[in-house]
Z-matrix of the N, CA and C atoms (Angstrom, degrees):
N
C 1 1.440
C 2 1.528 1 110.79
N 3 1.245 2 116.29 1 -30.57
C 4 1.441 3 127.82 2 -171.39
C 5 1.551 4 107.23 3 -68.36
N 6 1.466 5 99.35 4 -46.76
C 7 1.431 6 106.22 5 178.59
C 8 1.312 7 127.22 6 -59.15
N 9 1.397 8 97.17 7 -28.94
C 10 1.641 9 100.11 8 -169.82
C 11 1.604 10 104.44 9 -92.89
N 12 1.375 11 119.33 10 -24.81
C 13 1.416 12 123.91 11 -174.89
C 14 1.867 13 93.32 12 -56.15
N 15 1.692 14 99.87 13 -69.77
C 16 1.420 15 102.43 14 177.16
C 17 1.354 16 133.84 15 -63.19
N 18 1.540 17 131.63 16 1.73
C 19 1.227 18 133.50 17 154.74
C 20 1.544 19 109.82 18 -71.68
N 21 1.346 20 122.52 19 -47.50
C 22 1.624 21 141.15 20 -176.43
C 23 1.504 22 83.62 21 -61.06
N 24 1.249 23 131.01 22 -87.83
C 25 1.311 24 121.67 23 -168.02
C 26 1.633 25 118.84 24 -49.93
N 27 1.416 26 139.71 25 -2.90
C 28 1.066 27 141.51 26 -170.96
C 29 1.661 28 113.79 27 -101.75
N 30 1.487 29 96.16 28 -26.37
C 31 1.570 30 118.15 29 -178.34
C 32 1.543 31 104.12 30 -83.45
N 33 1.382 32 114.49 31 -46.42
C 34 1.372 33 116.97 32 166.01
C 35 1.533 34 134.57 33 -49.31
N 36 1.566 35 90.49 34 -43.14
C 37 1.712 36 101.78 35 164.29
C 38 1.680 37 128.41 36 -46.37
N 39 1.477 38 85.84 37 -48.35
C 40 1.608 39 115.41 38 -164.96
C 41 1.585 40 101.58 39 -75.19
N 42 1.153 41 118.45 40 -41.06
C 43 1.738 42 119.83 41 173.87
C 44 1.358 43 112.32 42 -81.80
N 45 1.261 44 134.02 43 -20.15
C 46 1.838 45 134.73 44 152.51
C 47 1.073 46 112.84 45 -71.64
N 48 1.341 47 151.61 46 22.39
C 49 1.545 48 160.75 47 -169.47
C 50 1.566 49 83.90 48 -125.97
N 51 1.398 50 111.88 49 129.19
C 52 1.166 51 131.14 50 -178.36
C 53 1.447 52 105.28 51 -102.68
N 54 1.513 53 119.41 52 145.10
C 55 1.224 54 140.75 53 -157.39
C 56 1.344 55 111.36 54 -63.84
N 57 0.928 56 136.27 55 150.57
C 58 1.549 57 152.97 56 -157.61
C 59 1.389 58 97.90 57 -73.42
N 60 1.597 59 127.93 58 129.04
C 61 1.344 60 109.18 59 -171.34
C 62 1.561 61 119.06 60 -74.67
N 63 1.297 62 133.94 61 17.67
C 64 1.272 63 142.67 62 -172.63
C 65 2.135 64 93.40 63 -87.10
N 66 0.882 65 118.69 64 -59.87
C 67 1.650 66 144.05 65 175.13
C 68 1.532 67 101.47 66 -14.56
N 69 1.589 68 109.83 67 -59.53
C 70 1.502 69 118.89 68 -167.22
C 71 1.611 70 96.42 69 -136.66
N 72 1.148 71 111.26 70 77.11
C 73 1.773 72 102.14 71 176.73
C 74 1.959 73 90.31 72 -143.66
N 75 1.316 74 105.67 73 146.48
C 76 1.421 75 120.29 74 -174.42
C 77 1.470 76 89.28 75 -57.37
N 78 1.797 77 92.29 76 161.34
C 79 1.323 78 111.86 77 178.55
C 80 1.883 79 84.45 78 -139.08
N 81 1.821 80 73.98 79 172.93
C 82 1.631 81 95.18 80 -167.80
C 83 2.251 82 105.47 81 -55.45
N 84 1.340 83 94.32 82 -62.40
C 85 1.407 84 103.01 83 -156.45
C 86 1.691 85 118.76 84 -57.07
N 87 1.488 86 118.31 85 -42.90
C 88 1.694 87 130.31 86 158.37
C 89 1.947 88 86.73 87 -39.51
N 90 1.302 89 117.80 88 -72.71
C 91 1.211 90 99.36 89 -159.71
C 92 1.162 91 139.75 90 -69.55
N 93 1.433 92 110.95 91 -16.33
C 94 1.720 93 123.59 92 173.18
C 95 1.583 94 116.45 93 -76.41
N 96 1.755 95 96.32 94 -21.52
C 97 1.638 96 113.38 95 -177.35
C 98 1.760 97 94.61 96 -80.89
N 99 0.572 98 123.50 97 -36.86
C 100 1.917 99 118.60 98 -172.35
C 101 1.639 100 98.09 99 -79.99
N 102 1.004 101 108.14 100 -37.29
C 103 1.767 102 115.10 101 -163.83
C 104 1.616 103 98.62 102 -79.75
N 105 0.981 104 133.90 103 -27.93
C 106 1.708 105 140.05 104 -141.32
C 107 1.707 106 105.33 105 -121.44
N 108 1.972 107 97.99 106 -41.67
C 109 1.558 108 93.51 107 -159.94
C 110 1.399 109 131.57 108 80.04
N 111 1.371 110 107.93 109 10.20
C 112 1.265 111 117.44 110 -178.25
C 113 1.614 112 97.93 111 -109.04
N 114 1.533 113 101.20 112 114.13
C 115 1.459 114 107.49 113 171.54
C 116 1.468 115 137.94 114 -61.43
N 117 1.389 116 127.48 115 7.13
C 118 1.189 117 124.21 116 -164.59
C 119 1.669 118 117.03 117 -73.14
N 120 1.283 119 105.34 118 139.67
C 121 1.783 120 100.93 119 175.34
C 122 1.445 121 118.87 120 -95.35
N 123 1.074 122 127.95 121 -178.88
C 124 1.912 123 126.38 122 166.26
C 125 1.569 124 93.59 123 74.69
N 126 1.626 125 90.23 124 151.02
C 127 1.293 126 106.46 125 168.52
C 128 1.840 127 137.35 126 -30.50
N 129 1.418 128 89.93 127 146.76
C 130 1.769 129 76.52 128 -171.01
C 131 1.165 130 135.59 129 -58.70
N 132 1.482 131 124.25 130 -2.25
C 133 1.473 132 146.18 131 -148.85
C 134 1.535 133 83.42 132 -110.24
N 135 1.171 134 148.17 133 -23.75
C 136 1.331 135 156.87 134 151.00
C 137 1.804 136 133.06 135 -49.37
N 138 1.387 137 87.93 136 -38.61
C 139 1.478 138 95.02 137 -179.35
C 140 1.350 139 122.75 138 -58.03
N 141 1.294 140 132.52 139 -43.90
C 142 0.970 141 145.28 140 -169.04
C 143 1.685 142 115.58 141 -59.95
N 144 1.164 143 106.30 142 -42.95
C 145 1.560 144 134.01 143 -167.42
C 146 2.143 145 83.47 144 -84.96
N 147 1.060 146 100.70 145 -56.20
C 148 1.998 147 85.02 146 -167.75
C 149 1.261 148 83.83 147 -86.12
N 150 1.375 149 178.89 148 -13.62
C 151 1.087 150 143.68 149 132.10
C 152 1.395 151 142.16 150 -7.26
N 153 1.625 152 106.90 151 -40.67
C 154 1.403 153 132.52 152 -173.13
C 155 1.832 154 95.63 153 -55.85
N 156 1.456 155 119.63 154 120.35
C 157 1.177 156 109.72 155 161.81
C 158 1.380 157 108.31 156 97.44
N 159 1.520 158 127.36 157 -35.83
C 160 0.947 159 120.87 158 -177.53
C 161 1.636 160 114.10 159 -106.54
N 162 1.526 161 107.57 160 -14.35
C 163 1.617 162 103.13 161 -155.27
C 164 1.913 163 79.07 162 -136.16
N 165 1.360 164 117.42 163 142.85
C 166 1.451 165 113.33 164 169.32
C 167 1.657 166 92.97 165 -71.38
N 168 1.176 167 114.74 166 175.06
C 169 1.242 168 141.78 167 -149.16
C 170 1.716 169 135.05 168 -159.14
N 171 1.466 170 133.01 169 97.33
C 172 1.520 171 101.19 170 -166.82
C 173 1.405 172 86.93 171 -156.93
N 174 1.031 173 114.28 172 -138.94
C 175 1.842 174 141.87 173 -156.34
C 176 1.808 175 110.48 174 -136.79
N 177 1.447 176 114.73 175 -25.93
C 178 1.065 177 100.51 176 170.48
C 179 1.560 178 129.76 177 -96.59
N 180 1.393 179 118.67 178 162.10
C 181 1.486 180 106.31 179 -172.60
C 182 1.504 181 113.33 180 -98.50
N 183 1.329 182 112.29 181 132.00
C 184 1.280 183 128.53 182 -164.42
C 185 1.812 184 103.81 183 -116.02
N 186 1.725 185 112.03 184 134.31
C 187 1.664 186 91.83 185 170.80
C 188 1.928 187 116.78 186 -82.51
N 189 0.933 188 85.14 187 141.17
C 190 1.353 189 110.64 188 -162.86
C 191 1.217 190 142.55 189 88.90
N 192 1.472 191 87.97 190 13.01
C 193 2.131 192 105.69 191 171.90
C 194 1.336 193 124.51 192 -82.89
N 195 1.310 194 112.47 193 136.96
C 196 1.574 195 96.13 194 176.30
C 197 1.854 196 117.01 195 -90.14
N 198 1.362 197 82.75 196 131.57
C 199 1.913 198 78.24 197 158.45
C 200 1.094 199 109.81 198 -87.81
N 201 1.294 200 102.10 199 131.41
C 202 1.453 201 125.47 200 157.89
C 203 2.022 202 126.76 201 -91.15
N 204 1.505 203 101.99 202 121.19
C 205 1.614 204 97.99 203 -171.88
C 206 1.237 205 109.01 204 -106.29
N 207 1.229 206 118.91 205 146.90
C 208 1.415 207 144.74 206 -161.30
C 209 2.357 208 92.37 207 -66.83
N 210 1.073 209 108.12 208 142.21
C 211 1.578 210 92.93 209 174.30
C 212 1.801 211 103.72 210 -85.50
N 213 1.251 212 97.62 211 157.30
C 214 1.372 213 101.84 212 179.17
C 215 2.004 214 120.26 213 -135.51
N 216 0.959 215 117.34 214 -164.70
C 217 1.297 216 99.01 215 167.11
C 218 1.534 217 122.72 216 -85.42
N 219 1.810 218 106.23 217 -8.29
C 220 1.422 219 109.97 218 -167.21
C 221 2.422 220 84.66 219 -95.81
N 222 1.012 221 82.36 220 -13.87
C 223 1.714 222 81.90 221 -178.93
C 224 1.524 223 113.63 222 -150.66
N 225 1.508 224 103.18 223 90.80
C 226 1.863 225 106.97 224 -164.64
C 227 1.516 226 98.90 225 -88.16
N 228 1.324 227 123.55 226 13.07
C 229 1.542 228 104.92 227 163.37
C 230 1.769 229 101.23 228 -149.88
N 231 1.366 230 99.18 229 41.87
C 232 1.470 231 101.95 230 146.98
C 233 1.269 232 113.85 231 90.32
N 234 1.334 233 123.76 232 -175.18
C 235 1.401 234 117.50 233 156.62
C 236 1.764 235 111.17 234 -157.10
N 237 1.334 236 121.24 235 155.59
C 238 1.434 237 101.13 236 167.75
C 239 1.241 238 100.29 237 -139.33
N 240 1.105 239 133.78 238 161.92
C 241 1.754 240 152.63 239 -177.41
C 242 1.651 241 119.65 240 -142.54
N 243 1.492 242 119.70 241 140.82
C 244 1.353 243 113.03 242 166.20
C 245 1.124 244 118.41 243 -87.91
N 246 1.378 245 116.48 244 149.77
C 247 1.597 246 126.67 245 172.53
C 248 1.651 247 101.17 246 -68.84
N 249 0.893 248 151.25 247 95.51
C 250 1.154 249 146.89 248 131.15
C 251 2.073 250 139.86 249 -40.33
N 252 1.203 251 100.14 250 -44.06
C 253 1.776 252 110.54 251 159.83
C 254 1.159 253 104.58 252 -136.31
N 255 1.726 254 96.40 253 149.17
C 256 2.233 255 86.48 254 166.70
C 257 1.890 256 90.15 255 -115.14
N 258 1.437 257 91.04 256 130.67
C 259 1.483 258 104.70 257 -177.54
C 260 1.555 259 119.44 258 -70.50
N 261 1.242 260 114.19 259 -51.00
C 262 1.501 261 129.32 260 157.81
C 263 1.769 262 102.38 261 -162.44
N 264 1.363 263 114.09 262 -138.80
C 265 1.770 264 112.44 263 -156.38
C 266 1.798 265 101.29 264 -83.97
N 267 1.482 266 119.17 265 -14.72
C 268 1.242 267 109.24 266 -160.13
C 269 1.623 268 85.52 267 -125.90
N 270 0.988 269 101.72 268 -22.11
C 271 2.197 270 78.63 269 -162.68
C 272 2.043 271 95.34 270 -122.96
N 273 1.512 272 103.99 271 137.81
C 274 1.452 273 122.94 272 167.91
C 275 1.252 274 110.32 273 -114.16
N 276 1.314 275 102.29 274 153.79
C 277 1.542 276 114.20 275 145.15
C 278 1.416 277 131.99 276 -86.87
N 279 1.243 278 126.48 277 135.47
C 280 1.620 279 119.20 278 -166.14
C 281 1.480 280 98.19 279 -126.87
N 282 1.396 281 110.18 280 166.35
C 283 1.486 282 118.97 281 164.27
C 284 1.574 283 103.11 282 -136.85
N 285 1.239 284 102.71 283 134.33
C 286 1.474 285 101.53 284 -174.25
C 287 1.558 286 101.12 285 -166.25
N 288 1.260 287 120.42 286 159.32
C 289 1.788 288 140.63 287 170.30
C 290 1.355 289 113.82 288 -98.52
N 291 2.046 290 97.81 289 143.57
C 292 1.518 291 82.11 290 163.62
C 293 1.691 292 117.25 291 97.61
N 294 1.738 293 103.88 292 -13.27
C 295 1.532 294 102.99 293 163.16
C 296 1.085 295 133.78 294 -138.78
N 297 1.104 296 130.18 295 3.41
C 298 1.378 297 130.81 296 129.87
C 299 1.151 298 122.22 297 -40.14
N 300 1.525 299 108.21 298 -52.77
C 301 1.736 300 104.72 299 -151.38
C 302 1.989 301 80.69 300 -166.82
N 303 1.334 302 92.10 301 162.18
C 304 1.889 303 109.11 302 154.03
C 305 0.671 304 132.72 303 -54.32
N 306 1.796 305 125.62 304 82.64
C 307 1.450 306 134.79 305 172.37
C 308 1.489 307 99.31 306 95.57
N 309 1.577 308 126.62 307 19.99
C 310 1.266 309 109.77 308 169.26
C 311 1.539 310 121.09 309 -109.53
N 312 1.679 311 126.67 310 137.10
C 313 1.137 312 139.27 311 -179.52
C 314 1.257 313 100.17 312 -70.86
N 315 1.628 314 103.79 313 122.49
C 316 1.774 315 105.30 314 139.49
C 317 1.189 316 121.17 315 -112.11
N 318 1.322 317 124.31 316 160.41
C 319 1.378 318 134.74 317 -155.17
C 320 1.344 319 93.93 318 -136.95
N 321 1.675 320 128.19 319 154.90
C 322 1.268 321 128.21 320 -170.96
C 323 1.708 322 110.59 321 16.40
N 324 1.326 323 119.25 322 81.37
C 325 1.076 324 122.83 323 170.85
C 326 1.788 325 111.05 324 -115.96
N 327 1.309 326 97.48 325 122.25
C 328 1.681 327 105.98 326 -166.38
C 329 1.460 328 115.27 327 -52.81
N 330 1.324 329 136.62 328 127.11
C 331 1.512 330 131.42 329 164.08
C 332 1.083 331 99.62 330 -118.72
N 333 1.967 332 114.78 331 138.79
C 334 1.448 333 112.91 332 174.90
C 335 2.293 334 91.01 333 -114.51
N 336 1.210 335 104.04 334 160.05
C 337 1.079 336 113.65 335 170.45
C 338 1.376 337 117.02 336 -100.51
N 339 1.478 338 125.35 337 116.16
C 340 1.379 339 120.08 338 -133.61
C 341 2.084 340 87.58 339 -133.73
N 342 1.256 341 98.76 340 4.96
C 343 1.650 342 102.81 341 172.99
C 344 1.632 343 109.37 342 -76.94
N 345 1.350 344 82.11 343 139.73
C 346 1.526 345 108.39 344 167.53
C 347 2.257 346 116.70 345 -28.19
N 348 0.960 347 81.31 346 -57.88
C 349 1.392 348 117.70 347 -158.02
C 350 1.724 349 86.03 348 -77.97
N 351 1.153 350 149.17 349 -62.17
C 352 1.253 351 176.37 350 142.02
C 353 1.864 352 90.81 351 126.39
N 354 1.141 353 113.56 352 70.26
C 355 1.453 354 130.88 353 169.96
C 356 1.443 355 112.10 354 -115.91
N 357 1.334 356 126.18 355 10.91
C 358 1.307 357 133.63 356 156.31
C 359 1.460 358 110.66 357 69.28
N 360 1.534 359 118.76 358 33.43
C 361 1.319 360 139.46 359 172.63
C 362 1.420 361 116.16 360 -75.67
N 363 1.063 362 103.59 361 -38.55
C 364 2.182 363 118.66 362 168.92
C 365 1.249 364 75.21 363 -119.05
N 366 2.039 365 73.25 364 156.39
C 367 1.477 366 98.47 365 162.99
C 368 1.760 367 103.97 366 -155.30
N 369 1.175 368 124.63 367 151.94
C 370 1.967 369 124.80 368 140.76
C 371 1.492 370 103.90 369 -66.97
N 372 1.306 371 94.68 370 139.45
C 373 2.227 372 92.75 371 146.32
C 374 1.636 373 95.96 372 -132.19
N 375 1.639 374 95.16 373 159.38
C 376 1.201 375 97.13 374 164.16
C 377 1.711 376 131.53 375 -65.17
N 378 1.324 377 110.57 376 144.34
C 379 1.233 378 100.63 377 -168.44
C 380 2.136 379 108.61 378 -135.02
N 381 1.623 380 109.86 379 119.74
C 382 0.966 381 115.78 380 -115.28
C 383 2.021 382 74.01 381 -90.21
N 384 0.774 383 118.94 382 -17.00
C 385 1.847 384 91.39 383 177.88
C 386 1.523 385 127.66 384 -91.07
N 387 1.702 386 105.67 385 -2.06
C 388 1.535 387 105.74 386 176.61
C 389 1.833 388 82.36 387 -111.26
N 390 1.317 389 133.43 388 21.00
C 391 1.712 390 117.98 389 155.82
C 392 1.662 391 99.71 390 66.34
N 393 1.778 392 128.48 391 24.01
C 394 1.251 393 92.70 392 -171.18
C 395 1.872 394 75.28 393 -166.25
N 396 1.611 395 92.79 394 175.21
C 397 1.442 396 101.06 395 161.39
C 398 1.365 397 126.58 396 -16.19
N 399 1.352 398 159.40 397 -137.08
C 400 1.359 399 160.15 398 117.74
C 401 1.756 400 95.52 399 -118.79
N 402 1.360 401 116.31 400 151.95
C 403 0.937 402 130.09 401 172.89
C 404 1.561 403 127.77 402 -75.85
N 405 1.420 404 104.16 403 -23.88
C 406 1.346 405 97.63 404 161.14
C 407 1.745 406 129.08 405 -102.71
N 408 1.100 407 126.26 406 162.79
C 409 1.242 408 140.99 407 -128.37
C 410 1.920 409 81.63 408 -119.52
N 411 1.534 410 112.46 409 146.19
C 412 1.614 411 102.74 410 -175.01
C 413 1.289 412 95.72 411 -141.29
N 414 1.590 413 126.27 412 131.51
C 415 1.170 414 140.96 413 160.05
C 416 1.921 415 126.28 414 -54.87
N 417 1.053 416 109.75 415 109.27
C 418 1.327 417 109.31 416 -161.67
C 419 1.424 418 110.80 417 -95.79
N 420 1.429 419 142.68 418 173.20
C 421 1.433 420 134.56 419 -174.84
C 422 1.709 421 91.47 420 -126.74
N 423 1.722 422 134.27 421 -30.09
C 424 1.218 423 152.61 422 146.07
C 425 1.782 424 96.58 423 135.77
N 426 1.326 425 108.98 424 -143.67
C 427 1.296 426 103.00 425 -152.16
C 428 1.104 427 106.55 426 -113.39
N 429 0.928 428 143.13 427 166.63
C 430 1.870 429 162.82 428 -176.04
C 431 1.401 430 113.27 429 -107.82
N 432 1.331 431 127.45 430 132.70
C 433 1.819 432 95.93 431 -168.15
C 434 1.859 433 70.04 432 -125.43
N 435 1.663 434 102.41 433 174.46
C 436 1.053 435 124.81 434 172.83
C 437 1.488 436 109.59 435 -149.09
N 438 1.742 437 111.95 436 114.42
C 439 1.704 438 108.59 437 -173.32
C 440 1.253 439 89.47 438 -120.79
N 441 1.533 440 121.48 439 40.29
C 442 1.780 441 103.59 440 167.27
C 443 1.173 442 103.56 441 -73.22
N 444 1.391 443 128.46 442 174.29
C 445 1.145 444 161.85 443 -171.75
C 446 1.733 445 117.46 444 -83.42
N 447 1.473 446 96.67 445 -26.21
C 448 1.280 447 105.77 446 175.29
C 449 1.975 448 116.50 447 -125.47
N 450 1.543 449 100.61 448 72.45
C 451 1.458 450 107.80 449 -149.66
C 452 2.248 451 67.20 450 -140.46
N 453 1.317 452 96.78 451 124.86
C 454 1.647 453 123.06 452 169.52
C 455 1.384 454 97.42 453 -41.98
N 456 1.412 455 91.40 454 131.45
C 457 1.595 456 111.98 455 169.64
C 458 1.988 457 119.54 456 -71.84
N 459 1.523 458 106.85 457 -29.29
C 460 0.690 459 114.75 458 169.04
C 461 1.762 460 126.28 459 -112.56
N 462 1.559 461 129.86 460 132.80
C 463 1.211 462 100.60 461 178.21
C 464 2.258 463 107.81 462 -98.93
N 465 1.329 464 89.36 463 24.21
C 466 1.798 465 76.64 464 -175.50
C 467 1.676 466 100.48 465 -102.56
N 468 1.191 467 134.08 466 -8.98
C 469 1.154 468 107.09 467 -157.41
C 470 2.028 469 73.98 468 -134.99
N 471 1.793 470 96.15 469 138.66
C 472 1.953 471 86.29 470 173.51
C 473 1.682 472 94.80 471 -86.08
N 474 1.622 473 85.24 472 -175.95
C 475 1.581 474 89.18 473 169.21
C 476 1.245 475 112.78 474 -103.43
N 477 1.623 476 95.98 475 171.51
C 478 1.281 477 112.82 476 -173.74
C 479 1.872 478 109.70 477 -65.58
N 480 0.997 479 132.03 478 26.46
C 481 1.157 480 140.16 479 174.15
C 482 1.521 481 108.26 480 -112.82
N 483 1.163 482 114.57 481 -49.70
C 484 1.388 483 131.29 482 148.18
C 485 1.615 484 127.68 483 -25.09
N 486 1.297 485 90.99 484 -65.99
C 487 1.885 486 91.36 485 171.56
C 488 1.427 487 111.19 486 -70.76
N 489 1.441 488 125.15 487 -47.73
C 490 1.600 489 121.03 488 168.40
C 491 1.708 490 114.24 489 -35.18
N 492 1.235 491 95.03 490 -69.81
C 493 1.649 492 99.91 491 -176.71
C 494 1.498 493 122.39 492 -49.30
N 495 1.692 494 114.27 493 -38.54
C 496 1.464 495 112.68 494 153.01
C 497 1.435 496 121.70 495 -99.32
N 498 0.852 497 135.92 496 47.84
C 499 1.713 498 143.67 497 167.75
C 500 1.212 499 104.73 498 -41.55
N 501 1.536 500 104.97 499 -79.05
C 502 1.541 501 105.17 500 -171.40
C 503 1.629 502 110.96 501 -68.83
N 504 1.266 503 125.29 502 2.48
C 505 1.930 504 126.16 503 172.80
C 506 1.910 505 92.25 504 -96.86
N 507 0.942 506 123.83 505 59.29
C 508 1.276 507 123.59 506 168.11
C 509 2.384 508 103.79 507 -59.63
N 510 1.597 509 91.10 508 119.85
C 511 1.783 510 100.93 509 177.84
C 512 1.579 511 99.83 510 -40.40
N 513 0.934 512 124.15 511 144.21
C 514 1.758 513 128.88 512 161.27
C 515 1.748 514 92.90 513 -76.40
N 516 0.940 515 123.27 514 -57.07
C 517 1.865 516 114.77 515 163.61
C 518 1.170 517 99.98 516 -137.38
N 519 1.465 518 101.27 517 -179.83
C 520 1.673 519 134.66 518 169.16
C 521 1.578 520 119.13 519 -163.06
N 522 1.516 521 79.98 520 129.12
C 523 1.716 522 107.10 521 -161.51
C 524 1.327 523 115.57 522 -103.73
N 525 0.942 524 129.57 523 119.78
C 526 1.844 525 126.54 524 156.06
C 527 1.383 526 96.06 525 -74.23
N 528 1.303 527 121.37 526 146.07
C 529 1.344 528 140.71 527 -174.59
C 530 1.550 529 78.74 528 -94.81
N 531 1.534 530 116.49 529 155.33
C 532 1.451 531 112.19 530 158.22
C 533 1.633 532 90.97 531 -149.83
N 534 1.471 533 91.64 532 106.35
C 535 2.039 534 102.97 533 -178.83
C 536 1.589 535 98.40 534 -97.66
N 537 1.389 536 116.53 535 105.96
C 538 1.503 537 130.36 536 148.30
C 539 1.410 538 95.94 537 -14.14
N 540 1.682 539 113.34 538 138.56
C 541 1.303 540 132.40 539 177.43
C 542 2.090 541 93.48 540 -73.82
N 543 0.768 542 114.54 541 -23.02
C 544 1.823 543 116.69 542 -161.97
C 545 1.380 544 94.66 543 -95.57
N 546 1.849 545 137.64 544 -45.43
C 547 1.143 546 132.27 545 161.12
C 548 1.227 547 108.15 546 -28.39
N 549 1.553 548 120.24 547 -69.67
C 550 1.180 549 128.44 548 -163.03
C 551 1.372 550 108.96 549 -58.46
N 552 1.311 551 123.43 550 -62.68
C 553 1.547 552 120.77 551 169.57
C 554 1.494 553 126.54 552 -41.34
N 555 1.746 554 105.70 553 -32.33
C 556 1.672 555 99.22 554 155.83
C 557 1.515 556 134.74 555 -77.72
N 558 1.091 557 98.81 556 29.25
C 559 2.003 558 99.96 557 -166.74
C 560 2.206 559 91.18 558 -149.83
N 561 1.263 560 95.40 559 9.25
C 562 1.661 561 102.56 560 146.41
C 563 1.524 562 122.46 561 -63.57
């Protein structure tokens, strides 16, 4: 009897333990799509390719464009981010989910364009638990622009349609990047 009381109670435990926050935590693409106005569905490693035809498309950075990143082995289904400021010809600010951490927003997060070509094919982003650049270097596909008419006036704050639709994906955090004016002047 003992056994079974404490198996019943052990099973109970184990199903009131709430899900691992990886399970239900924002991802990049829901959020760049609410933030941007750019309708595309499927993974981010996708966008680029259904873009064709539907979304103009180029190399330069526009606010409110998404970059789109090439997938890699450190990211096999891609990533996308909004341009939020353009700093000057090589470095943006982005807002995007999903790279820092699991389900966490960054906001003004620094990207320098680190291609040859300075066609914004590689890139750094900032990366929010070593406080600095990230060390690895990211293959880009470039940006997606969106000039509908019905594309957010603002890109810092989502809308309130936005938080409804992810309610239950509550961010594990959200960060304003805050890059020292002199950082920035050292990575000129």
């Amino acid at each position: 009897m003992f056994r079974r009381v404490f198996a019943a109670l052990a099973v109970l435990f184990v199903a009131a333990q709430p899900l691992p926050a990886i399970a239900g935590v924002l991802q990049c693409v829901p959020y760049a799509r609410e933030v941007s106005g750019i309708d595309i569905q499927g993974n981010a490693r996708t966008w680029w390719g259904q873009a064709e035809g539907r979304y103009d498309r180029g190399s330069e950075p526009k606010v409110g464009a998404v970059l789109a990143f090439r997938p890699s082995r450190a990211m096999p289904l891609g990533h996308v981010a909004v341009v939020g400021e353009i700093v000057d010809d090589r470095h943006v600010m982005l807002n995007h989910a999903n790279w820092s951490g699991p389900g966490k927003i960054d906001r003004h997060a620094l990207a320098e364009d680190v291609s040859e070509a300075g066609d914004w094919s590689e890139v750094r982003v900032w990366y929010g638990p070593i406080g600095k650049l990230g060390l690895r270097s990211n293959a880009t596909f470039g940006f997606i622009y969106n000039d509908a008419p019905s594309a957010p006036a603002t890109l810092d704050a989502p809308s309130t349609n936005f938080a409804a639709a992810f309610a239950d994906l509550i961010p594990a955090s959200e960060t304003k990047v805050v890059v020292p004016t002199l950082a920035l002047a050292s990575l000129r």
